[in-house]
C-alpha positions as CSV (number, residue, x, y, z in Angstrom):
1,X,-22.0,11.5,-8.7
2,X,-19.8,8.9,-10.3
3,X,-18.2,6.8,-7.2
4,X,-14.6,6.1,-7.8
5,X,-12.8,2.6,-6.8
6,X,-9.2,1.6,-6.2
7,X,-8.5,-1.1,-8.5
8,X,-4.6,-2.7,-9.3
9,X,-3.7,-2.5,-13.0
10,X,-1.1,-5.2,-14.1
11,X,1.3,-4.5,-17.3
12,X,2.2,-7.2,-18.7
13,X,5.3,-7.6,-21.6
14,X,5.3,-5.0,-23.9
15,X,2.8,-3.0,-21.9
16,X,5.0,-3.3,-19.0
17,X,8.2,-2.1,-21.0
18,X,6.0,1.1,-22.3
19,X,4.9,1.9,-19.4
20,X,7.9,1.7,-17.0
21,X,6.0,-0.9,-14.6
22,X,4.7,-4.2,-13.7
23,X,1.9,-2.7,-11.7
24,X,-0.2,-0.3,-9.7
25,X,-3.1,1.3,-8.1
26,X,-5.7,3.5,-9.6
27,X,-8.5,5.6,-8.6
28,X,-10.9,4.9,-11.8
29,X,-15.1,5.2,-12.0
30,X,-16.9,2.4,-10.4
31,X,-18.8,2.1,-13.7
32,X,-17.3,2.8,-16.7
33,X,-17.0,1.2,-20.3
34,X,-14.1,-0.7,-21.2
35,X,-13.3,2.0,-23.9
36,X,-13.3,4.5,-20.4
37,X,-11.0,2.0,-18.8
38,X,-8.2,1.7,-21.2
39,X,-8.2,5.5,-21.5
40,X,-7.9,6.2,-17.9
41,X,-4.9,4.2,-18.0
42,X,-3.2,5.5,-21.5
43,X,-3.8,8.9,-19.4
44,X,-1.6,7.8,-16.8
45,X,0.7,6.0,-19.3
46,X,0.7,8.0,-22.5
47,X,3.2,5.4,-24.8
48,X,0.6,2.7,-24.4
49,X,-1.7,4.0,-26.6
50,X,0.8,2.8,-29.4
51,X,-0.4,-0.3,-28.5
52,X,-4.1,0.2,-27.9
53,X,-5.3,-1.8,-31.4
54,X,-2.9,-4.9,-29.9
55,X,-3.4,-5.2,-26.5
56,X,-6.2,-7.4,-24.5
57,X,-7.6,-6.2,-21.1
58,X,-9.0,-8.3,-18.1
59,X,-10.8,-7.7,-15.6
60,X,-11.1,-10.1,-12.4
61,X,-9.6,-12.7,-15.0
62,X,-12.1,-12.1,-17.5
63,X,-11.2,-10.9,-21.4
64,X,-12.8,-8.0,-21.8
65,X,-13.4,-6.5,-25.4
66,X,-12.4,-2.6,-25.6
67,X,-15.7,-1.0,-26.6
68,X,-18.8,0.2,-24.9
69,X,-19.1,-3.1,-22.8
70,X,-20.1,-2.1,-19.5
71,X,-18.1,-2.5,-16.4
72,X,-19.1,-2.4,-12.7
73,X,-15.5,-2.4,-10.5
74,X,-15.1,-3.2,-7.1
75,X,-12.5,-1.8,-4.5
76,X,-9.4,-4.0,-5.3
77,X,-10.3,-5.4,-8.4
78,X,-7.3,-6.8,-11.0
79,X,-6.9,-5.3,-14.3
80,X,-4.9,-7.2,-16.6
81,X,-3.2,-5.6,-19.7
82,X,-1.8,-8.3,-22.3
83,X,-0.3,-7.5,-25.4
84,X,-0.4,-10.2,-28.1
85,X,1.4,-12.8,-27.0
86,X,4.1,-14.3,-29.3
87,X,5.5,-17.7,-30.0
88,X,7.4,-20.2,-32.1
């Protein structure tokens, strides 16, 4: 039995403008790769994947590489999703 947690995903720029919003709640796995992660959310929000080779995630303020890096959540946790950043 895989215990699910309520975490808060924020979008951020371009994440934000494909997926309508600046945040919200999910029910994802309690532990779950970073790869699981990001698709839970492109589930949910279908026009991110465009982005998925772009953007950066954190967790509790932490970069996190997408891959099989695993992640233990906690009810409440912050997701972060941060397309490149750019500047002049």
């Amino acid at each position: 039995m895989n215990l699910r947690e309520e975490v808060t995903v924020l979008y951020f720029a371009k994440s934000a403008e494909l997926s309508g919003i600046h945040s919200e709640v999910l029910s994802v796995p309690q532990q779950l790769t970073s790869l699981q992660l990001w698709q839970e959310i492109v589930k949910r929000h279908p026009r991110l994947g465009t982005i998925r080779d772009h953007i950066i995630l954190a967790v509790r303020q932490e970069y996190i590489v997408l891959g099989d890096q695993l992640l233990f959540l906690e009810p409440g946790d912050e997701i972060a999703v941060i397309p490149p950043i750019s500047g002049g």
